[in-house]
C-alpha positions as CSV (number, residue, x, y, z in Angstrom):
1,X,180.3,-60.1,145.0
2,X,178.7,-62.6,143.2
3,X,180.6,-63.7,139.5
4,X,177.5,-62.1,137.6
5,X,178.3,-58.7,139.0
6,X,181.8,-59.3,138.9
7,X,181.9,-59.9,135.3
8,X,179.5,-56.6,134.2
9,X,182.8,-55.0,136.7
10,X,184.9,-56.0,134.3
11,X,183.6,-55.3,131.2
12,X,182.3,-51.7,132.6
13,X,186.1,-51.2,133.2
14,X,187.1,-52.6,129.7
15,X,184.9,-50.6,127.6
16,X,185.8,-47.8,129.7
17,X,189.5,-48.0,128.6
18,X,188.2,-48.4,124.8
19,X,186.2,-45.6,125.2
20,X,188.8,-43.8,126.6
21,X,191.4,-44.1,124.5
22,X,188.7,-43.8,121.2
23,X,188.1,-39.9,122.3
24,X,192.0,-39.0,122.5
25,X,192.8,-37.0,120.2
26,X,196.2,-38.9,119.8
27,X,194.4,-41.7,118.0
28,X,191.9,-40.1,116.3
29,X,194.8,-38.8,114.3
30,X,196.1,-42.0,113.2
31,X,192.3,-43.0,110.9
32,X,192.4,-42.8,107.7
33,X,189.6,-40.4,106.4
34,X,187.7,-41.6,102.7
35,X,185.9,-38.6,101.2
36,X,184.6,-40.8,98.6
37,X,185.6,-39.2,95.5
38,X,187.6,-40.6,92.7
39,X,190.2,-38.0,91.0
40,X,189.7,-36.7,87.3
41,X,193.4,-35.7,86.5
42,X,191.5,-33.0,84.4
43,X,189.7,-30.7,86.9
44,X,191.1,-29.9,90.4
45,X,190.6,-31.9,93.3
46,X,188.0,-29.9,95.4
47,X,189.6,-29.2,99.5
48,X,187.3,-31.7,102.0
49,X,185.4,-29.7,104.5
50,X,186.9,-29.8,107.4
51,X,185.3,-31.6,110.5
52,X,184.8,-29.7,113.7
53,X,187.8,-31.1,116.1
54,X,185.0,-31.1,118.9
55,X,182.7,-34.1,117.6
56,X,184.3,-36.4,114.8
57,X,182.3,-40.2,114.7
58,X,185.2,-41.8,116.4
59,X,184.8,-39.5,119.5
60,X,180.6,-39.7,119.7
61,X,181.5,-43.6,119.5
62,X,184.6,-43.8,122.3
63,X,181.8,-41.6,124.6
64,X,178.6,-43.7,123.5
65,X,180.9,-46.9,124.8
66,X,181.7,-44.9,127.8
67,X,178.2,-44.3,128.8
68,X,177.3,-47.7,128.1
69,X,180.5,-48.8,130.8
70,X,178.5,-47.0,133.3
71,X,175.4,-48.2,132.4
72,X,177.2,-51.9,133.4
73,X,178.9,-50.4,136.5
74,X,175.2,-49.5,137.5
75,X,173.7,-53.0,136.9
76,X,176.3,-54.2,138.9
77,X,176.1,-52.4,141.8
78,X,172.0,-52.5,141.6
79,X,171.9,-56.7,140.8
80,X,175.0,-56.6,144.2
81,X,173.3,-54.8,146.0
82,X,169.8,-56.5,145.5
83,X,171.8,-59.6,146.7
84,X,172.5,-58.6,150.1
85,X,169.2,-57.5,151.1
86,X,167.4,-60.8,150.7
């Protein structure tokens, strides 16, 4: 294996692990969420809407870098395997 293909390996399998541990739900609930508002001690704070536990932006991000992880692992294994037949 060639150091080219070799190298997309390895960062295939490191944003794998990002992405990875980006969708647990372990760390999502560790971010700090900023609504945007600032208080008036005169009227009640209004409740956030909740977000749907099935697609926050951390999660579609973790799976976007996991798709791109096998997008690398592809090129690898086309630009190896291109290699050996010439």
């Amino acid at each position: 294996m060639k150091k080219f293909a070799l190298s997309l390996c390895v960062l295939g399998v490191f944003l794998l692990l990002i992405g990875g541990a980006l969708t647990s739900k372990s760390i999502q609930g560790y971010v700090i969420r900023s609504y945007g508002r600032i208080a008036n001690p005169e009227q009640p704070e209004p409740e956030p809407e909740p977000e749907s536990p099935q697609s926050t932006q951390l999660s579609q991000i973790g799976y976007l870098t996991m798709f791109s992880s096998i997008g690398f692992f592809t090129v690898a294994f086309l630009y190896n395997r291109n290699r050996r037949n010439v």
